[in-house]
DRENPANU-171134 format. One record per atom (N, C-alpha, C, O): residue in one letter; x, y, z. Coordinates in steps of 0.1 Angstrom, whole numbers, plus 5000, padded with zeros to 4 digits. Each point is the difference from the previous one (the first is absolute). Layout:
<nodes>
aXYZ;...
</nodes>
This chain:
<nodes>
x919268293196;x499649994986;x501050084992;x501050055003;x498549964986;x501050094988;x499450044992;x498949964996;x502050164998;x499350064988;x500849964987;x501250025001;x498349924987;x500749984989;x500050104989;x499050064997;x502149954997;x500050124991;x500349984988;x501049935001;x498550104984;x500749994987;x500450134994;x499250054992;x501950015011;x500250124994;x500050034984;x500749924994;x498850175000;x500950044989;x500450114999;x499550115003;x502049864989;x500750084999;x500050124989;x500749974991;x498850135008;x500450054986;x501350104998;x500950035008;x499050024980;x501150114990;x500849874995;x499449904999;x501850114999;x500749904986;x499849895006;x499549924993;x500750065019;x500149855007;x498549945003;x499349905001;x500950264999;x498349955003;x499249865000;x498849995003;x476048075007;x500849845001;x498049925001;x498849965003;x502550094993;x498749944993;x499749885014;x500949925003;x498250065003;x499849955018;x498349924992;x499150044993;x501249815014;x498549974995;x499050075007;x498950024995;x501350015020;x499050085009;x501050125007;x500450005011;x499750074981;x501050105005;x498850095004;x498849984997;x501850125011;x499550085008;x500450114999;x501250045001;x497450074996;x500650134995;x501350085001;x500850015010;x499350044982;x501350114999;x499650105003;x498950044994;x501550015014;x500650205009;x501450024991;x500949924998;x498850224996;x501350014997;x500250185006;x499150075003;x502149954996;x500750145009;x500950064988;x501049934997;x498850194997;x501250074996;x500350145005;x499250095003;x502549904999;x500450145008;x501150014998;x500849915002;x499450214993;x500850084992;x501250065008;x499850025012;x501450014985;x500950085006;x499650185002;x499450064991;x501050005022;x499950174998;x500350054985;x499150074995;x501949914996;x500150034988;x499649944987;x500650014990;x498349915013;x498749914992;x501449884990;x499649954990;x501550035013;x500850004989;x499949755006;x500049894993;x499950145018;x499849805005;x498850035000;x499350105003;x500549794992;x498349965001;x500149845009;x500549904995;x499150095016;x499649805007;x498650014994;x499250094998;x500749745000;x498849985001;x499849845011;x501049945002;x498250025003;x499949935010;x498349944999;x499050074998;x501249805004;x499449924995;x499549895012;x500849935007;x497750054996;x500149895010;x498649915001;x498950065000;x501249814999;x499549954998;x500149835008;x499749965011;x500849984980;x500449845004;x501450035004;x500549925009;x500250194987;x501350015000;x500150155005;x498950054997;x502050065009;x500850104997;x501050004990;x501149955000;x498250144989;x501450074994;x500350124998;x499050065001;x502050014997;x500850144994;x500650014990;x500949934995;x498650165000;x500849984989;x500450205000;x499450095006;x502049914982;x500350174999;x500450044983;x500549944991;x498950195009;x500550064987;x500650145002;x499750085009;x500949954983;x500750135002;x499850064985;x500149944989;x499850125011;x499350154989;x499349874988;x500450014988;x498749895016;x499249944995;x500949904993;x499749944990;x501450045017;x501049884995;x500149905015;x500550035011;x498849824983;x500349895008;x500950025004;x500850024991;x499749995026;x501249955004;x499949915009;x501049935003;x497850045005;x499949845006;x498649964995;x498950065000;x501449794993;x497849934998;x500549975014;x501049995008;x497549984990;x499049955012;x500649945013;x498849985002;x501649985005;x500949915011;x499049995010;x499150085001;x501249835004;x499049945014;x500749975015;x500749915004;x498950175000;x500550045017;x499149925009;x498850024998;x501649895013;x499149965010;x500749985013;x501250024999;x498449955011;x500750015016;x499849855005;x499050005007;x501549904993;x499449915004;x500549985015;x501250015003;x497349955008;x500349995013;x499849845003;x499949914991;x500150065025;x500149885000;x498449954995;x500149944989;x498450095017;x499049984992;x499750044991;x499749904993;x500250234999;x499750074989;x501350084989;x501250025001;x497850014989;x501050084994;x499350074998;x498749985000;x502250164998;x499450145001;x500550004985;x501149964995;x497650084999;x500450004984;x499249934986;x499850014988;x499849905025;x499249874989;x498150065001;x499550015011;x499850014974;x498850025007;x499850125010;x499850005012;x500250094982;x500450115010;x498850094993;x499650014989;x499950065023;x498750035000;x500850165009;x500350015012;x499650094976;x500050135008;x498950085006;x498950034994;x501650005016;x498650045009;x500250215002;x499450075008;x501249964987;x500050174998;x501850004998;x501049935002;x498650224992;x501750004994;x500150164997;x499050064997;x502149995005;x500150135000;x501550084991;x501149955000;x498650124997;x501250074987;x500050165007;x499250085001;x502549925004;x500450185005;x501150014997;x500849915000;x499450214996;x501450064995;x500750085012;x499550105006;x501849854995;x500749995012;x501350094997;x500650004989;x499750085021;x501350104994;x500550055013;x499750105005;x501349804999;x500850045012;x501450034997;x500349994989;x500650065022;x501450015000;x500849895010;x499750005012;x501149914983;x500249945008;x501550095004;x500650054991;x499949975020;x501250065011;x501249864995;x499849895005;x501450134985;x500949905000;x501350005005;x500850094999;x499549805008;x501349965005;x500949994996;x499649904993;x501850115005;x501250014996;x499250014980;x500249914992;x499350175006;x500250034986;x499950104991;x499250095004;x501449934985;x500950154992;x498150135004;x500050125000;x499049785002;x499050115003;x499349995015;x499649905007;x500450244995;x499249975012;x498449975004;x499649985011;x499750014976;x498549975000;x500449924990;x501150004994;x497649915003;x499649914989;x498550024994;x499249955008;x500250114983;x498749994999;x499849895001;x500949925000;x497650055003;x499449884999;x498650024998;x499250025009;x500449984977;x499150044992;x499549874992;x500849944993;x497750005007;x499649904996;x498049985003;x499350045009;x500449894980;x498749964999;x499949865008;x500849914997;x498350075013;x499949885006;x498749955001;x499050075003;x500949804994;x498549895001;x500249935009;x501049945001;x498050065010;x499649915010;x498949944993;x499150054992;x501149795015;x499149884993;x500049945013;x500949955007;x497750064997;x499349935017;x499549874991;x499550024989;x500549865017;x499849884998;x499349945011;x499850055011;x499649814984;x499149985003;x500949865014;x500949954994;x499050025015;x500949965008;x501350065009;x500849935006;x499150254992;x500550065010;x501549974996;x500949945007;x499350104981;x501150044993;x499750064983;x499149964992;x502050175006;x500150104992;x501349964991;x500549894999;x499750254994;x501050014993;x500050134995;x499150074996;x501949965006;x500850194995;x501149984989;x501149945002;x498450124987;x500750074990;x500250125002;x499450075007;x501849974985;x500750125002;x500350064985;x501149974996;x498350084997;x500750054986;x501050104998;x499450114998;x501549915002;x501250134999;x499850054983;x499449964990;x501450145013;x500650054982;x500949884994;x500249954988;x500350025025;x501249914995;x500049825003;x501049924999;x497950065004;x499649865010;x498849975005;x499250085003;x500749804997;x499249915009;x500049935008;x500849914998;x498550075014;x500349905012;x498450005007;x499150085002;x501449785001;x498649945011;x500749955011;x501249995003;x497549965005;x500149915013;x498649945005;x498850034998;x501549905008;x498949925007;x499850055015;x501050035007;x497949984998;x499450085015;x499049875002;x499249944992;x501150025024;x498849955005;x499350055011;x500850085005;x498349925001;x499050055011;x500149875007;x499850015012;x500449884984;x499949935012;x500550015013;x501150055003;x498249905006;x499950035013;x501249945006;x500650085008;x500049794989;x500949925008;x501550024987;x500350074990;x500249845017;x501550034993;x500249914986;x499449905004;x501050074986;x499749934986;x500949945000;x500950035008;x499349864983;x501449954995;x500349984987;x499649894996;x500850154999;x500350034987;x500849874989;x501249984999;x497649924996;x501149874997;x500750064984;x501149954998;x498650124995;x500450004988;x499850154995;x499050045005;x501450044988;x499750084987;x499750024985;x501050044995;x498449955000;x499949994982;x500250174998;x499250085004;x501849944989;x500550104991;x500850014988;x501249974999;x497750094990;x500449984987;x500250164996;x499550115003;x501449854989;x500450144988;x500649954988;x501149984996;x497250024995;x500249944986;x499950124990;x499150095000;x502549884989;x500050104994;x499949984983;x500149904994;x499750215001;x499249954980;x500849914997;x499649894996;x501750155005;x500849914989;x501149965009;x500250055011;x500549854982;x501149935006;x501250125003;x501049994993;x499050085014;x501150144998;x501049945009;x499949905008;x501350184988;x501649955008;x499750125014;x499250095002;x501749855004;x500150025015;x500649985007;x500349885002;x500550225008;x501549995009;x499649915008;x498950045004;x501349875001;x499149915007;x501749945012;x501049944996;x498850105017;x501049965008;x499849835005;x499449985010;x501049944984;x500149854999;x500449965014;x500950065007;x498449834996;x500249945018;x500349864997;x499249925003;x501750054992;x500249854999;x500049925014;x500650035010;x498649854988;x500149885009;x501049935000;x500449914992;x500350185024;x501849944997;x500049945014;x501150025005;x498049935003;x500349965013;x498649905006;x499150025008;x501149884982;x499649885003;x498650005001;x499549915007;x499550194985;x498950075002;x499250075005;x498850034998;x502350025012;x499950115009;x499650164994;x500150115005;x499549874983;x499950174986;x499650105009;x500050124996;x499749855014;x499850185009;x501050075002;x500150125001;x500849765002;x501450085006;x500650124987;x500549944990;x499650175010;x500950074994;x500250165010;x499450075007;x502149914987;x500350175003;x499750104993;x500450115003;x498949864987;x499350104993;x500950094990;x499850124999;x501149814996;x501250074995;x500349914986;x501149984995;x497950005001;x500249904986;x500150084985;x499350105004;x501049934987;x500250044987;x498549974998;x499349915003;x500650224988;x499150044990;x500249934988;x501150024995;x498049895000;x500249944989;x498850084991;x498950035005;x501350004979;x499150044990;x499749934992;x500649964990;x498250015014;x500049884993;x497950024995;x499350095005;x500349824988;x498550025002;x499149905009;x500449885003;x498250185003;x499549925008;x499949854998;x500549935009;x499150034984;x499949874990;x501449935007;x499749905006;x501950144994;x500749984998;x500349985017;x501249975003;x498150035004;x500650035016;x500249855003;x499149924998;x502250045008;x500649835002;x498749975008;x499250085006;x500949774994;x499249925008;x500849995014;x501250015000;x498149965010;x501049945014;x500850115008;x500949995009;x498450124985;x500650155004;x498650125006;x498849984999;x501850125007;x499050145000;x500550094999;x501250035001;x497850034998;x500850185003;x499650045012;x499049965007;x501950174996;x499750075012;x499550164992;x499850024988;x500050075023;x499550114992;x501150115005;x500750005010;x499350104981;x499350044986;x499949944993;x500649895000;x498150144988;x500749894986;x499250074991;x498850025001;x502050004989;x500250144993;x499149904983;x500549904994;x498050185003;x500049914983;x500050154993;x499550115002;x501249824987;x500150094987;x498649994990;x499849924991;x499450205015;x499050024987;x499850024988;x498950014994;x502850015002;x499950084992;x499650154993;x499650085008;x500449974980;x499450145004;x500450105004;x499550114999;x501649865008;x500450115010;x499649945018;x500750035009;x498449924991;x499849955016;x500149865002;x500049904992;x500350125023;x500649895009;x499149995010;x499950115005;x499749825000;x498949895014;x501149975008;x500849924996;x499250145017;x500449935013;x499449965008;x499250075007;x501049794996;x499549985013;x500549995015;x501149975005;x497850065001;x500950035017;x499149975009;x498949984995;x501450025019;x499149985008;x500350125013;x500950094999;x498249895012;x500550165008;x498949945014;x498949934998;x501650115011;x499550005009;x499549875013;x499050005008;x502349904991;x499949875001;x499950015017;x500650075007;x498649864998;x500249995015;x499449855003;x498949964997;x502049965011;x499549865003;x500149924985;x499149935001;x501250064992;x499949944984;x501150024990;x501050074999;x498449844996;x501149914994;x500850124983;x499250074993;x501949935007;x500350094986;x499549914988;x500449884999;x498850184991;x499949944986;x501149984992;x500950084998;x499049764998;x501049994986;x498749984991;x498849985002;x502150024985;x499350004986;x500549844992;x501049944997;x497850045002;x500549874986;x499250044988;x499550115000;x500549804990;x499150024993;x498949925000;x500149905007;x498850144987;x498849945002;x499749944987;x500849994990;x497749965012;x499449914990;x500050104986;x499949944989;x500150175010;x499750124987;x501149974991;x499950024987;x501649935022;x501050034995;x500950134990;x500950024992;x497950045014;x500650114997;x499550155012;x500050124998;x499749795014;x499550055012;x500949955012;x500849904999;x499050185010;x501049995012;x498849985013;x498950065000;x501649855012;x499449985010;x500649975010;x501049924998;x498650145019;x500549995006;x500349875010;x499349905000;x501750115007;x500549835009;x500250045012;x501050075002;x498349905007;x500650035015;x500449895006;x499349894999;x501950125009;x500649935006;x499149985016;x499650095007;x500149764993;x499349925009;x500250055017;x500950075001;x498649915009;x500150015009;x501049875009;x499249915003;x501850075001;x501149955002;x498849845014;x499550015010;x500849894982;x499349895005;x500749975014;x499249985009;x502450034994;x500650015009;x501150075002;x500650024989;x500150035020;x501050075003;x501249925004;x500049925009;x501350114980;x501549955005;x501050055010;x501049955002;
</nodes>
């Protein structure tokens, strides 16, 4: 599985349902009260983030889809739990030899033996999906959104479809184009990092961390058009 992250950066760079079904909602703050998530579940999962009471993601909707179910749809939480977490992580070839690792975390138990963990930082946010099930899953799809207020410009590393529609293929070595979300070509993706300008003084990164068995995220844009979502590359129908 994986963990997804939307950093921000600071200093200069820095349904309406005809039979919907109650809303649970979750807010939890960063150690330095400065992120606020809020999380939302219902017919749908969403997240949404603010930072010193300034939108920096609406609402987006996260789901797991397996081969029978989806984790996400109609989601019925069955206990949930909020702890403030402050470890050192020991680092490898880098300018420090510890890393704090200091963060507010929500566990969300669901109803079909699967969860979800948020993580709030001073500087970030990230989730993931947990299952309890007993046997081994298969994972047909992902829905991951990061819808932002306004149409903002964004270094956005461009994946052109240059090999016969093969768009997975890249070396990962494409130019940063600045351009705004709105503005991202058709028939293309991105890979990550991918850097939006909040303006303000702050910048939104997105990243991902902790990949094992699974597929790396690209970015398109989404239905918000002024939102970003993720694309995973399919499981290979046959071998050449």
């Amino acid at each position: 599985m994986k963990l997804k992250l939307i950093c921000l950066f600071f200093a200069l760079y820095f349904i309406q349902f005809a039979q919907a079904q109650k809303v649970t909602s979750f807010d939890v703050q960063s150690p330095n009260g400065n992120i606020k998530l809020h999380v939302e579940t219902s017919n749908k999962i969403t997240w949404s983030v603010k930072d010193n009471n300034e939108q920096v993601v609406e609402p987006s909707t996260i789901s797991l889809q397996l081969q029978n179910e989806n984790l996400g749809d109609k989601t019925v939480v069955t206990s949930s739990k909020t702890e403030n977490v402050n470890n050192t992580i020991t680092a490898i070839n880098y300018i420090k030899a510890t890393i704090p690792d200091n963060y507010t975390q929500l566990t969300l138990n669901c109803k079909g033996n699967y969860g979800l963990k948020f993580r709030v930082y001073n500087d970030a946010v990230a989730y993931r999906f947990f299952t309890k099930k007993k046997d081994s899953i298969i994972i047909k799809s992902e829905e991951a959104n990061f819808n932002f207020t306004n149409n903002d410009s964004a270094f956005i590393p461009i994946q052109w479809d240059y090999r016969a529609g093969q768009n997975f293929n890249s070396s990962f070595e494409a130019l940063y184009h600045h351009i705004t979300l709105s503005q991202f070509p058709k028939d293309s993706l991105a890979f990550l990092p991918l850097l939006v300008d909040l303006g303000n003084g702050k910048k939104a990164e997105i990243l991902e961390a902790d990949l094992e068995d699974y597929p790396g995220m690209y970015l398109n844009l989404n239905e918000t058009k002024k939102g970003l979502k993720g694309v995973y590359a399919p499981y290979p129908a046959k071998e050449y």
